[in-house]
MARVEX-146206 format. One line per field, with one value per atom (N, C-alpha, C): residue number from 1; atom name; x, y, z. Coordinates in steps of 0.02 Angstrom, whole numbers. Layout:
BEGIN
resi <- (NUM|...)
name <- (CA|...)
xx <- (X|...)
yy <- (Y|...)
zz <- (Z|...)
This chain:
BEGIN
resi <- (1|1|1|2|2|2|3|3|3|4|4|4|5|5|5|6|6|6|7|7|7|8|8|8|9|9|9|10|10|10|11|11|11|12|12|12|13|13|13|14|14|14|15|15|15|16|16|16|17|17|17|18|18|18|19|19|19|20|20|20|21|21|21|22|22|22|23|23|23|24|24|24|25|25|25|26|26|26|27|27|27|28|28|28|29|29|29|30|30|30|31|31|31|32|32|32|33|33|33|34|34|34|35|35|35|36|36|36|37|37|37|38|38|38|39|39|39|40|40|40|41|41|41|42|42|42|43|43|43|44|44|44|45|45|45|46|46|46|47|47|47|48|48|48|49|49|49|50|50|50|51|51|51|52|52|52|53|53|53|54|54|54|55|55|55|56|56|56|57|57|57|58|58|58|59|59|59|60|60|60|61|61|61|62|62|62|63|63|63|64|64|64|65|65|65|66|66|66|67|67|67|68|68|68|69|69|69|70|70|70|71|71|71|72|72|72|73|73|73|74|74|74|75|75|75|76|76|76|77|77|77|78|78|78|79|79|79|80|80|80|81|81|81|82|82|82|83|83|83|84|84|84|85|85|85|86|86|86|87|87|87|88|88|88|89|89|89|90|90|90|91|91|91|92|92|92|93|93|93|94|94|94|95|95|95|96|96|96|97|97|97|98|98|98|99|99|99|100|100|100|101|101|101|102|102|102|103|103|103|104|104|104|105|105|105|106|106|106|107|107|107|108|108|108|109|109|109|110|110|110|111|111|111|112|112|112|113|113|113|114|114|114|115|115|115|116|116|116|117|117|117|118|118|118|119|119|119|120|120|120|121|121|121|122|122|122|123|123|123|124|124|124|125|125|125|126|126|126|127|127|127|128|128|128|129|129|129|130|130|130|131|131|131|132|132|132|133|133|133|134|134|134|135|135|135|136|136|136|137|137|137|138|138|138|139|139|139|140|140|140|141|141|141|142|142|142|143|143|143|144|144|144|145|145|145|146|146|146|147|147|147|148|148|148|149|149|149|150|150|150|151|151|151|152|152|152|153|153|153|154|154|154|155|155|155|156|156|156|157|157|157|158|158|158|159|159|159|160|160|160|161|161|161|162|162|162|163|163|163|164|164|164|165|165|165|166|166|166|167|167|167|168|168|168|169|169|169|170|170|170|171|171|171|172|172|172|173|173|173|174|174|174|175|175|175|176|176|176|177|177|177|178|178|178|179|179|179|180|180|180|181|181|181|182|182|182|183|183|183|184|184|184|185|185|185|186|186|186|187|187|187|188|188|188|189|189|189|190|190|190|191|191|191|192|192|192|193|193|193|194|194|194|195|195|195|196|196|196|197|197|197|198|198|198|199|199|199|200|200|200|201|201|201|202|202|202|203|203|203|204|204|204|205|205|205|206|206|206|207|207|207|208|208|208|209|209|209|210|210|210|211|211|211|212|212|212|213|213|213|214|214|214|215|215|215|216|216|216|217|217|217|218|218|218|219|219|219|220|220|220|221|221|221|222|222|222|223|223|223|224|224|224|225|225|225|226|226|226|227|227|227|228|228|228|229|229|229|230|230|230|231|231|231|232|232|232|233|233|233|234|234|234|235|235|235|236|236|236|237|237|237|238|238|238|239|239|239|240|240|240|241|241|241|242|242|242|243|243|243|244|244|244|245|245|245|246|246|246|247|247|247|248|248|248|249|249|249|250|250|250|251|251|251|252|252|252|253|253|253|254|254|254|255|255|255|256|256|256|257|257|257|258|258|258|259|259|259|260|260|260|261|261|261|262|262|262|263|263|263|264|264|264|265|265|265|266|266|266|267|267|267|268|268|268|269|269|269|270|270|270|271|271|271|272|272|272|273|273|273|274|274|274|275|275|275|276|276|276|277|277|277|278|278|278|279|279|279|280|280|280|281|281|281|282|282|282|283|283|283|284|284|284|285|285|285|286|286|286|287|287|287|288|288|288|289|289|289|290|290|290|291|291|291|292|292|292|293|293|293|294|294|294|295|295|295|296|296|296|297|297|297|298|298|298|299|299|299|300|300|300|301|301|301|302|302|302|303|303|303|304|304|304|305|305|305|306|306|306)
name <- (N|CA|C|N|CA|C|N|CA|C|N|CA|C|N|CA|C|N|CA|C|N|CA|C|N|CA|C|N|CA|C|N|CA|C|N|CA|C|N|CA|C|N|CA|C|N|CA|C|N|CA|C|N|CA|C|N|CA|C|N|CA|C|N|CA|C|N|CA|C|N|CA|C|N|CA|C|N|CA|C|N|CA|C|N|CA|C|N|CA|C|N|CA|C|N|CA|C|N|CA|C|N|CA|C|N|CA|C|N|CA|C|N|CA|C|N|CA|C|N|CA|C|N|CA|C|N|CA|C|N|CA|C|N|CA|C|N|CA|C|N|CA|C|N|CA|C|N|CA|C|N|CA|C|N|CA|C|N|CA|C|N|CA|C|N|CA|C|N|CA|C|N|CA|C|N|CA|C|N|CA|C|N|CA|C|N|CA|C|N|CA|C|N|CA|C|N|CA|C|N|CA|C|N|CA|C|N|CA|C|N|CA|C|N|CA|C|N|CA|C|N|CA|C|N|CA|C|N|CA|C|N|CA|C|N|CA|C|N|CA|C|N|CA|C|N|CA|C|N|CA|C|N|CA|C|N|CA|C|N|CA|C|N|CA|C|N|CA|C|N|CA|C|N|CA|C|N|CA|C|N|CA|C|N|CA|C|N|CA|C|N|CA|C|N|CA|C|N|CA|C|N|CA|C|N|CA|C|N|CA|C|N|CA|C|N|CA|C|N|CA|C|N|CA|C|N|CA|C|N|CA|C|N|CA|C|N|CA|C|N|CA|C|N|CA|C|N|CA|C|N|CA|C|N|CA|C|N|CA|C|N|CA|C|N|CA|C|N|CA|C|N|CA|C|N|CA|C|N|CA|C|N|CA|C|N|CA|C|N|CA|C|N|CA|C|N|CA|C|N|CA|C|N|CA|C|N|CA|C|N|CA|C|N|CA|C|N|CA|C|N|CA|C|N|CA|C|N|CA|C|N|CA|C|N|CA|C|N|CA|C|N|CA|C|N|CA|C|N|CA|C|N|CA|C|N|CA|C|N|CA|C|N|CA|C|N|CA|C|N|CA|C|N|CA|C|N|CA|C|N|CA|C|N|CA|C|N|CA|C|N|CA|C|N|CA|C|N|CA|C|N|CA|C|N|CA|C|N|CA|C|N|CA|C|N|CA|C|N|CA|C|N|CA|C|N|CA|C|N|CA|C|N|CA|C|N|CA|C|N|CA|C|N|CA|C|N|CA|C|N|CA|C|N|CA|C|N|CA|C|N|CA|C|N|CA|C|N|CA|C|N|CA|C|N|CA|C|N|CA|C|N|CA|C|N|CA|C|N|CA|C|N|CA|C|N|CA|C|N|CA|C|N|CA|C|N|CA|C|N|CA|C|N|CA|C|N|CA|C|N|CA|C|N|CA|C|N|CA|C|N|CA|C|N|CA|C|N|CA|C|N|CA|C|N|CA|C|N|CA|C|N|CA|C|N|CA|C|N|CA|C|N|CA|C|N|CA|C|N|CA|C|N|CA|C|N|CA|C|N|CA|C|N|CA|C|N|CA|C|N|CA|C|N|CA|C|N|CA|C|N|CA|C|N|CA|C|N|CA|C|N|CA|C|N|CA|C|N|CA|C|N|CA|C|N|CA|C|N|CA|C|N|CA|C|N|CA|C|N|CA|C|N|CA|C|N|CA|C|N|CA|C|N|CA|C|N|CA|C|N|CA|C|N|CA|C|N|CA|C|N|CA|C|N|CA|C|N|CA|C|N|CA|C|N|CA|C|N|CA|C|N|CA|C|N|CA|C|N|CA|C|N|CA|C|N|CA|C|N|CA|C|N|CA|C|N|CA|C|N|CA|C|N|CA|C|N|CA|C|N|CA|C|N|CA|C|N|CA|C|N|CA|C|N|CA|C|N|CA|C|N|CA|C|N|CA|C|N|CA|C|N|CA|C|N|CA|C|N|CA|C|N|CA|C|N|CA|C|N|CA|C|N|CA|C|N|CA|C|N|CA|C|N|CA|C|N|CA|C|N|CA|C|N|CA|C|N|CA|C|N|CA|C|N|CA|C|N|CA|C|N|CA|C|N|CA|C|N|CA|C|N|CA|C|N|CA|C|N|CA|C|N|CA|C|N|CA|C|N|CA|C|N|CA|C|N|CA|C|N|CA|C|N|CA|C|N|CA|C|N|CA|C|N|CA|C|N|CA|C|N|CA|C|N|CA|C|N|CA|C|N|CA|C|N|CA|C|N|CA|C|N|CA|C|N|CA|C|N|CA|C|N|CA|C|N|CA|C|N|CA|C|N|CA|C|N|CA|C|N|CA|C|N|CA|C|N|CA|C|N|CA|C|N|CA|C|N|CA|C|N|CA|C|N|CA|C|N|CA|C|N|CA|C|N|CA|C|N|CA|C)
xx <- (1174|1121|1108|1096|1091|1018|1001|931|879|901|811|828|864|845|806|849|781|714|698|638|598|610|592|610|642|651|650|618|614|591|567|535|611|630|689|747|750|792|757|707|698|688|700|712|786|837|912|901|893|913|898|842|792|851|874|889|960|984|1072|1069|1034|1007|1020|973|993|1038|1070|1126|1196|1194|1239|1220|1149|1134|1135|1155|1165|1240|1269|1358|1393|1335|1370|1398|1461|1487|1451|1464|1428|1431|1502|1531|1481|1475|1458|1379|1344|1262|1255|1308|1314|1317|1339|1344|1273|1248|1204|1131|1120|1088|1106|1150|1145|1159|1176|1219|1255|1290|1380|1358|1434|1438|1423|1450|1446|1363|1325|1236|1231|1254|1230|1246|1286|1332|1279|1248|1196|1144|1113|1071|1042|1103|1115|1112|1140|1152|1091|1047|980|999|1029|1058|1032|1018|979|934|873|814|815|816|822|721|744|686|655|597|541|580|608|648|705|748|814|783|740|718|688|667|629|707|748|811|861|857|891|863|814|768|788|772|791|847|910|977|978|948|966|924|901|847|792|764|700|630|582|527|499|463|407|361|330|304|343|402|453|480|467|483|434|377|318|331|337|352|396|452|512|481|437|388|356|337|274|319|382|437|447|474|490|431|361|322|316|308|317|368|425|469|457|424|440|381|336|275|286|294|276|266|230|155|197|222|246|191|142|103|128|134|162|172|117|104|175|174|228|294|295|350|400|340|345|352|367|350|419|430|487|525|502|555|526|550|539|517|546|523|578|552|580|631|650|673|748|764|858|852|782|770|788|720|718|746|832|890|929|930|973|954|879|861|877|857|883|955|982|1049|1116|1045|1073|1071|1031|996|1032|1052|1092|1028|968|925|844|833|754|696|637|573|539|525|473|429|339|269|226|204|175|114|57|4|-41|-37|-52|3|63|103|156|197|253|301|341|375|455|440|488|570|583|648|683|602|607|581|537|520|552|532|565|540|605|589|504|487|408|355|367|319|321|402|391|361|361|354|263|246|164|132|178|160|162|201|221|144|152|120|22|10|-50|-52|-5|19|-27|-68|-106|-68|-69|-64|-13|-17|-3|95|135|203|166|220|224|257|240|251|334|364|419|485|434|480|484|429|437|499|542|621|653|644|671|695|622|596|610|606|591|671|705|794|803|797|815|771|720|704|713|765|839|861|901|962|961|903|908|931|904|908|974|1013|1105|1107|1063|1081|1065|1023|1006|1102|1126|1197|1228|1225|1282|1275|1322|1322|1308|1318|1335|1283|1221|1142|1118|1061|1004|943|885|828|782|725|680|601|570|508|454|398|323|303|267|224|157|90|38|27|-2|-32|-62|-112|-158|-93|-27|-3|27|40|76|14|-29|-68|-90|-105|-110|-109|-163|-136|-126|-48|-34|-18|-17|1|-18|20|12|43|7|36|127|123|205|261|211|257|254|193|185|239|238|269|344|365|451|436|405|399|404|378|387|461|473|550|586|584|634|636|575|573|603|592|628|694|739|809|824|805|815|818|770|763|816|876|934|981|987|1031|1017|1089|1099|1093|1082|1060|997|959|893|843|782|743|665|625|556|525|472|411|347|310|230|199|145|88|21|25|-53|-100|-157|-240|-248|-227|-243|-219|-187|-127|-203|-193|-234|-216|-250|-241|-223|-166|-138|-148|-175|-153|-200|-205|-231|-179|-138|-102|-152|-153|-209|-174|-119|-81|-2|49|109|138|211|238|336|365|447|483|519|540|601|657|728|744|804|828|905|928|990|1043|1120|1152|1166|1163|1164|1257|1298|1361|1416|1368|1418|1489|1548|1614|1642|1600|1617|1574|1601|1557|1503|1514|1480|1416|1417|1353|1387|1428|1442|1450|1412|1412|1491|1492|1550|1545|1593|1566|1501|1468|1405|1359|1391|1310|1253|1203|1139|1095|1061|1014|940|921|874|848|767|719|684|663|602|557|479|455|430|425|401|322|281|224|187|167|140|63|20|-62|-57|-120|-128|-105|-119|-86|-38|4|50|108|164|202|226|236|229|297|333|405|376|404|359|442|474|521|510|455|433|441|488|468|422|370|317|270|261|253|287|374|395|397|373|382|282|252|203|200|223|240|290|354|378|344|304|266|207|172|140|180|241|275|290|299|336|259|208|124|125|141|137|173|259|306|295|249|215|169|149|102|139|184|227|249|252|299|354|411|471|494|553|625|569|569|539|446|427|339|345|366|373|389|426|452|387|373|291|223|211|157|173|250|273|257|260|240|187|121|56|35|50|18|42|112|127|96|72|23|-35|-90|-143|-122|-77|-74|-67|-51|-10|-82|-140|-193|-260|-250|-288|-309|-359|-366|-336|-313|-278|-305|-378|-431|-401|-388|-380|-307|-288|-197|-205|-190|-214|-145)
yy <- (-411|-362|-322|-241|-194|-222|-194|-199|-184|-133|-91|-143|-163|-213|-296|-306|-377|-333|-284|-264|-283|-217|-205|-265|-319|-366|-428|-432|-509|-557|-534|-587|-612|-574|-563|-603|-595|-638|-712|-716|-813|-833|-793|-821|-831|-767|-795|-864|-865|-917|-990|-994|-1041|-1064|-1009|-1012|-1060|-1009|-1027|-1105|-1138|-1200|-1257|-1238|-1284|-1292|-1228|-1231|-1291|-1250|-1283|-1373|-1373|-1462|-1504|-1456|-1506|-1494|-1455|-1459|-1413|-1380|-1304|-1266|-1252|-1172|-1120|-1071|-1009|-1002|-1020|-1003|-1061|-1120|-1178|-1160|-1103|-1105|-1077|-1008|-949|-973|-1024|-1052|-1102|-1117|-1170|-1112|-1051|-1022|-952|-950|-891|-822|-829|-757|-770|-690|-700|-721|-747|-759|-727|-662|-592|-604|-605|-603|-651|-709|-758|-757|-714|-708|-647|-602|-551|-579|-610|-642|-694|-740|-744|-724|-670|-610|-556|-570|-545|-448|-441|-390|-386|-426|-419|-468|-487|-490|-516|-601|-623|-622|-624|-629|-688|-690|-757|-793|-801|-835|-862|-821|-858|-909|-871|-929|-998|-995|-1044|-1098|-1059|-1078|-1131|-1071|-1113|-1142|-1155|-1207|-1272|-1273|-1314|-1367|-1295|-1328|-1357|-1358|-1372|-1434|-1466|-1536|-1538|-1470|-1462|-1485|-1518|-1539|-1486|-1497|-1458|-1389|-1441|-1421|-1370|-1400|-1352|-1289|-1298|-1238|-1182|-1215|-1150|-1147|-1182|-1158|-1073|-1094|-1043|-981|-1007|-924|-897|-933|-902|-867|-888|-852|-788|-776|-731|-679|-719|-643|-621|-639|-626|-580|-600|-540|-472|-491|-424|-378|-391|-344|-368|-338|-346|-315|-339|-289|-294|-229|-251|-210|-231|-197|-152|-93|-62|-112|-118|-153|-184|-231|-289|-267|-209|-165|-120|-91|-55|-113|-156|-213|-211|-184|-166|-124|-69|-32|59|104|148|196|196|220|184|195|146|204|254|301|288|236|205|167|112|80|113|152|189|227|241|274|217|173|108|100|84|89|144|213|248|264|250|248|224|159|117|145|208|236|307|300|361|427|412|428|428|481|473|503|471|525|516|563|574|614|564|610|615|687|679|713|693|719|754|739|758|801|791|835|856|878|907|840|796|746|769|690|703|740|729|723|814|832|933|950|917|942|968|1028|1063|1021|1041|984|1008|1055|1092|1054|1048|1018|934|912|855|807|858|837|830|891|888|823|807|745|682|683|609|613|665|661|662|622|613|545|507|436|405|357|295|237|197|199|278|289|367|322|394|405|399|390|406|466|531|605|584|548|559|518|489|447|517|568|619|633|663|720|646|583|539|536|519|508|560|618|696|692|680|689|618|577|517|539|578|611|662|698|767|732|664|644|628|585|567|619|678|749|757|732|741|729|671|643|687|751|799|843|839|872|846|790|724|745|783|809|754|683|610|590|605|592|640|605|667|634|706|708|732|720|746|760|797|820|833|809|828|828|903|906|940|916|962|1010|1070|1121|1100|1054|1028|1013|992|944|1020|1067|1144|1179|1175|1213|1156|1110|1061|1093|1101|1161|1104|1079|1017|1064|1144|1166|1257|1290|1377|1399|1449|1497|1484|1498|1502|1451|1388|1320|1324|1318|1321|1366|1438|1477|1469|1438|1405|1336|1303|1247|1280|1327|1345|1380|1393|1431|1381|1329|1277|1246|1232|1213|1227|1305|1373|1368|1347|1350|1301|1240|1184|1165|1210|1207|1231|1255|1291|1237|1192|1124|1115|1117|1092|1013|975|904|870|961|939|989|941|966|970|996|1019|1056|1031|1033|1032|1090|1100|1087|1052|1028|1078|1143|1177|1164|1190|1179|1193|1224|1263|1195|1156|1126|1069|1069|1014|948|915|844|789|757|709|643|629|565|585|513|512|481|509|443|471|427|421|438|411|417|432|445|481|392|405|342|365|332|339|313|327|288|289|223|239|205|234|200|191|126|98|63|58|35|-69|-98|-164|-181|-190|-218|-153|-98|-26|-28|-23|-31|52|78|130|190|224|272|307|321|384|308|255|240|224|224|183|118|83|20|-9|-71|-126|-147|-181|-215|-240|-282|-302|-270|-215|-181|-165|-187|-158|-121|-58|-12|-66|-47|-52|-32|-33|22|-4|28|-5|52|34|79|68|111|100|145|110|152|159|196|224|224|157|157|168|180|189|114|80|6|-20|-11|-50|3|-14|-11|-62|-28|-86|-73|-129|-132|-127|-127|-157|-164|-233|-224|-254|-286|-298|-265|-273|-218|-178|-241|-203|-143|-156|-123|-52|-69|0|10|-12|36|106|46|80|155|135|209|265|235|304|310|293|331|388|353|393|461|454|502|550|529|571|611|594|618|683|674|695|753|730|813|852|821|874|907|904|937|1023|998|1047|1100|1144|1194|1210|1229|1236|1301|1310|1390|1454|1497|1560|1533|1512|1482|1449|1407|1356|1426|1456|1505|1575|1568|1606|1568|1513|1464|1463|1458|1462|1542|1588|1669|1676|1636|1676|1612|1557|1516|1548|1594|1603|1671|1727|1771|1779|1701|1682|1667|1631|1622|1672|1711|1778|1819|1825|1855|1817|1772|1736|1779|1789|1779|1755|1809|1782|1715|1718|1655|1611|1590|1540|1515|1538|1500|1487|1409|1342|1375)
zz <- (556|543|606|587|664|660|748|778|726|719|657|604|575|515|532|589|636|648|674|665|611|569|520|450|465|392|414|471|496|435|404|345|291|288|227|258|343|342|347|361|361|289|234|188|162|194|193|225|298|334|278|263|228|180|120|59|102|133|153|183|224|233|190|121|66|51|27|-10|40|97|136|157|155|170|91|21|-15|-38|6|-16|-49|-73|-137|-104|-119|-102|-148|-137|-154|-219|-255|-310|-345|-335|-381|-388|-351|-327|-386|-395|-430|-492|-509|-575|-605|-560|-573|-587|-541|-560|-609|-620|-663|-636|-573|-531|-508|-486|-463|-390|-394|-317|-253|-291|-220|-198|-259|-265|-227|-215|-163|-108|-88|-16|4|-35|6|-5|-31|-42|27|43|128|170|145|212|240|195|192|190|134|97|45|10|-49|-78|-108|-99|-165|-151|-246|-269|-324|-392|-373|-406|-389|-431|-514|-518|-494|-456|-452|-380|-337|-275|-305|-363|-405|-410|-464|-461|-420|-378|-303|-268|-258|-252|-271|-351|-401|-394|-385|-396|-333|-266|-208|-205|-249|-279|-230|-217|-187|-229|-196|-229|-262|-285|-326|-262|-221|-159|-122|-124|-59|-102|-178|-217|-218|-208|-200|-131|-62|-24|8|-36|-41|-75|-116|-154|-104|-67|-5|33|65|97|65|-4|-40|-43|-52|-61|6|69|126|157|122|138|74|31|-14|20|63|94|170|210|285|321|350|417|485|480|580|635|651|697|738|772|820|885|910|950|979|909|918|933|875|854|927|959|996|1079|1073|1132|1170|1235|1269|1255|1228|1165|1192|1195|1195|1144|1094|1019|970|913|849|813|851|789|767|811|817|756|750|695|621|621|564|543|595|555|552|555|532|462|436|392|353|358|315|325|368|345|284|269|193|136|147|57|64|-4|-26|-61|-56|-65|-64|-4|-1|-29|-25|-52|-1|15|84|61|69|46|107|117|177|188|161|150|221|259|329|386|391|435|417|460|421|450|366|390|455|499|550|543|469|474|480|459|464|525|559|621|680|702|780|825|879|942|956|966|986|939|871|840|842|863|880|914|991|1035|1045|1012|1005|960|914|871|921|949|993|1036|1078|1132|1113|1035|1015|988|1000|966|1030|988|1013|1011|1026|1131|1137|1185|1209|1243|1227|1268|1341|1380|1453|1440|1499|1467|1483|1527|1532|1490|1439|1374|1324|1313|1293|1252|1296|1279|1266|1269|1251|1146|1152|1089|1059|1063|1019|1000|1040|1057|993|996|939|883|873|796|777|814|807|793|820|795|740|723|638|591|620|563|546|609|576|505|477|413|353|364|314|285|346|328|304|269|245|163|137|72|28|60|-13|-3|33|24|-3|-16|-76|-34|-22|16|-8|-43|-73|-41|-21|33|-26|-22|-67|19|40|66|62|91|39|89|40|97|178|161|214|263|259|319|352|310|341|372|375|401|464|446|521|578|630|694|743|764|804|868|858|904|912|946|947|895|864|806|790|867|876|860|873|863|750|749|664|633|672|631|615|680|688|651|640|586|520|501|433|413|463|457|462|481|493|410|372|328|244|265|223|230|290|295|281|281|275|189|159|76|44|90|65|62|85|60|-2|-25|-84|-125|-29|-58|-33|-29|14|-55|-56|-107|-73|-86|-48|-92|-103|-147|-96|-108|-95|-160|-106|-142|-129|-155|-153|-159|-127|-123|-204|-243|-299|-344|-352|-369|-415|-473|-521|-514|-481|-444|-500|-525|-562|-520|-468|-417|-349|-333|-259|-217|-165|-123|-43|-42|33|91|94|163|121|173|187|174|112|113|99|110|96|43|-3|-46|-21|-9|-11|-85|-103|-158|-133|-115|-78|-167|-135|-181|-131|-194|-142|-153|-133|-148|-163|-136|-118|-112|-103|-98|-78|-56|-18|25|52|91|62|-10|-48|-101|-77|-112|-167|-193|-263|-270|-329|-333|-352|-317|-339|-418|-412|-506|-495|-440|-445|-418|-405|-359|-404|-376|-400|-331|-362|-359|-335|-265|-240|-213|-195|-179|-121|-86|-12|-22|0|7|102|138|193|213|223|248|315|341|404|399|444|445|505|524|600|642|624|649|650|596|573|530|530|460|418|354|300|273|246|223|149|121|35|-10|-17|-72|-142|-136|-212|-276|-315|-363|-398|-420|-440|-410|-349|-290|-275|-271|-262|-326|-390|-445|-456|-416|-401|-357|-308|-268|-295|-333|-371|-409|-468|-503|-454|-425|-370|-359|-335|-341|-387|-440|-503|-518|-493|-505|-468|-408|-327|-365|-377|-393|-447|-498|-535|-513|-458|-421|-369|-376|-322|-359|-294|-332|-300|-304|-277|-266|-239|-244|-237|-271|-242|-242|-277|-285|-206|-160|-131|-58|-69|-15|-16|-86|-87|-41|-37|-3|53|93|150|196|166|164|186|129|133|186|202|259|327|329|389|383|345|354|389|343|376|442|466|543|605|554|622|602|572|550|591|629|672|740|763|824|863|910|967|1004|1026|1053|1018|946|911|918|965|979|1042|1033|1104|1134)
């Protein structure tokens, strides 16, 4: 497993480790586990590998087959819900580390598809180095100014991944996060142009969310959906005979970020979503809201540009 996935899935793996334990201290090969519970083999080899993220049943299961008590079977549940939600504090996160953004392209590096909602700013993965750098340099605990061009430079790099034709990228942002003044007229106005060119990918999609816009949903804060293939067998994301389709949601509090692979959970946040993109408007409407916000800006008072 790369660095950003020990970060970010420390939970997920002490339940491989846990699961792989049994199996191996009561003698099963993979194939005989696979049989006793009711999945293929490949499923138990990621399942190990802390690749993929079994069901409260099959941990019940393998549990079972591995002639775990009763006790040590709810045990293994407590493991499992633990990894399907986890809190990594910055703090912790951020502990000898300069910024996390190496992480969080490891992570999205797995998903052949993202949703990014960003109710407050304009999300990182569109941001100019200028608007970047103004975002960093307001992060509690504060950069050292000279980690700065560090950090800004590893959340360019991620952006390489917008050019990768075999991903799909999807943006809900609301009015409120485009008008945000993180900086001078000047920085906003090259943020909105960046955003407009960027809407010209053919595997990049961007949706405004207008002030005008009849509210279907509340999401409080800015969250990520990836949707990953598990047992892929090639570059472009296509499943093996056993691959299955899986989802993470990741969220951003002032404290902490949150992994979330529970299903119920991430089935909660795409709906959130599918709420959110009826809210938007897109292609010429979307390049219309981009227009009249960069109007109002250039219609400001000079005084009023920091």
């Amino acid at each position: 497993m790369v660095e950003g996935e020990e970060v970010l899935l420390s939970s997920r793996r002490r339940l491989a480790g846990e699961l792989r334990r049994l199996r191996e201290q009561t003698g099963l090969s993979g194939r005989q586990l696979a049989e006793r519970i009711g999945i293929s083999q490949s499923k138990i080899s990621r399942i190990e590998s802390s690749i993929t993220l079994p069901t409260a049943v099959e941990v019940a299961s393998w549990g079972a087959a591995a002639g775990c008590s009763d006790s040590a079977i709810t045990m293994l549940g407590v493991l499992a819900d633990a990894a399907y939600t986890e809190v990594h504090p910055w703090t912790t996160a951020m502990r000898d580390r300069t910024h996390l953004q190496d992480d969080i392209q490891d992570i999205e590096g797995r998903a052949w598809k993202r949703m990014i909602y960003e109710p407050s700013l304009v999300p990182g993965l569109l941001q100019t180095a200028e608007y970047a750098r103004r975002v960093f340099a307001m992060f509690d605990p504060p950069y050292l100014e000279l980690d700065l061009p560090v950090v800004v430079t590893a959340r360019l790099d991620r952006q390489v991944a917008l050019f990768d034709q075999d991903k799909r990228f999807e943006f809900l942002i609301t009015e409120a996060a485009l008008r945000w003044r993180v900086g001078p007229v000047r920085t906003l106005l090259a943020q909105l142009d960046r955003i407009a060119s960027l809407s010209t990918l053919e595997n990049v999609s961007i949706g405004l969310i207008p002030h005008s816009a009849p509210a279907l949903t509340h999401a409080p804060h800015g969250f990520v959906v990836l949707n990953f293939i598990d047992g892929a067998d090639d570059a472009h994301g296509e499943p093996d005979s056993d691959g299955e389709v899986g989802t993470l949601a990741l969220v951003e509090t002032v404290h902490a970020n949150l992994t979330v692979s529970d299903p119920l959970q991430t089935a909660l946040y795409q709906r959130q979503w599918s709420r959110l993109e009826r809210m938007a408007v897109y292609g010429h409407n979307a390049r219309g809201l981009l227009a009249a916000i960069s109007a109002d800006l250039r219609a400001l008072p000079s005084k009023e540009d920091p």
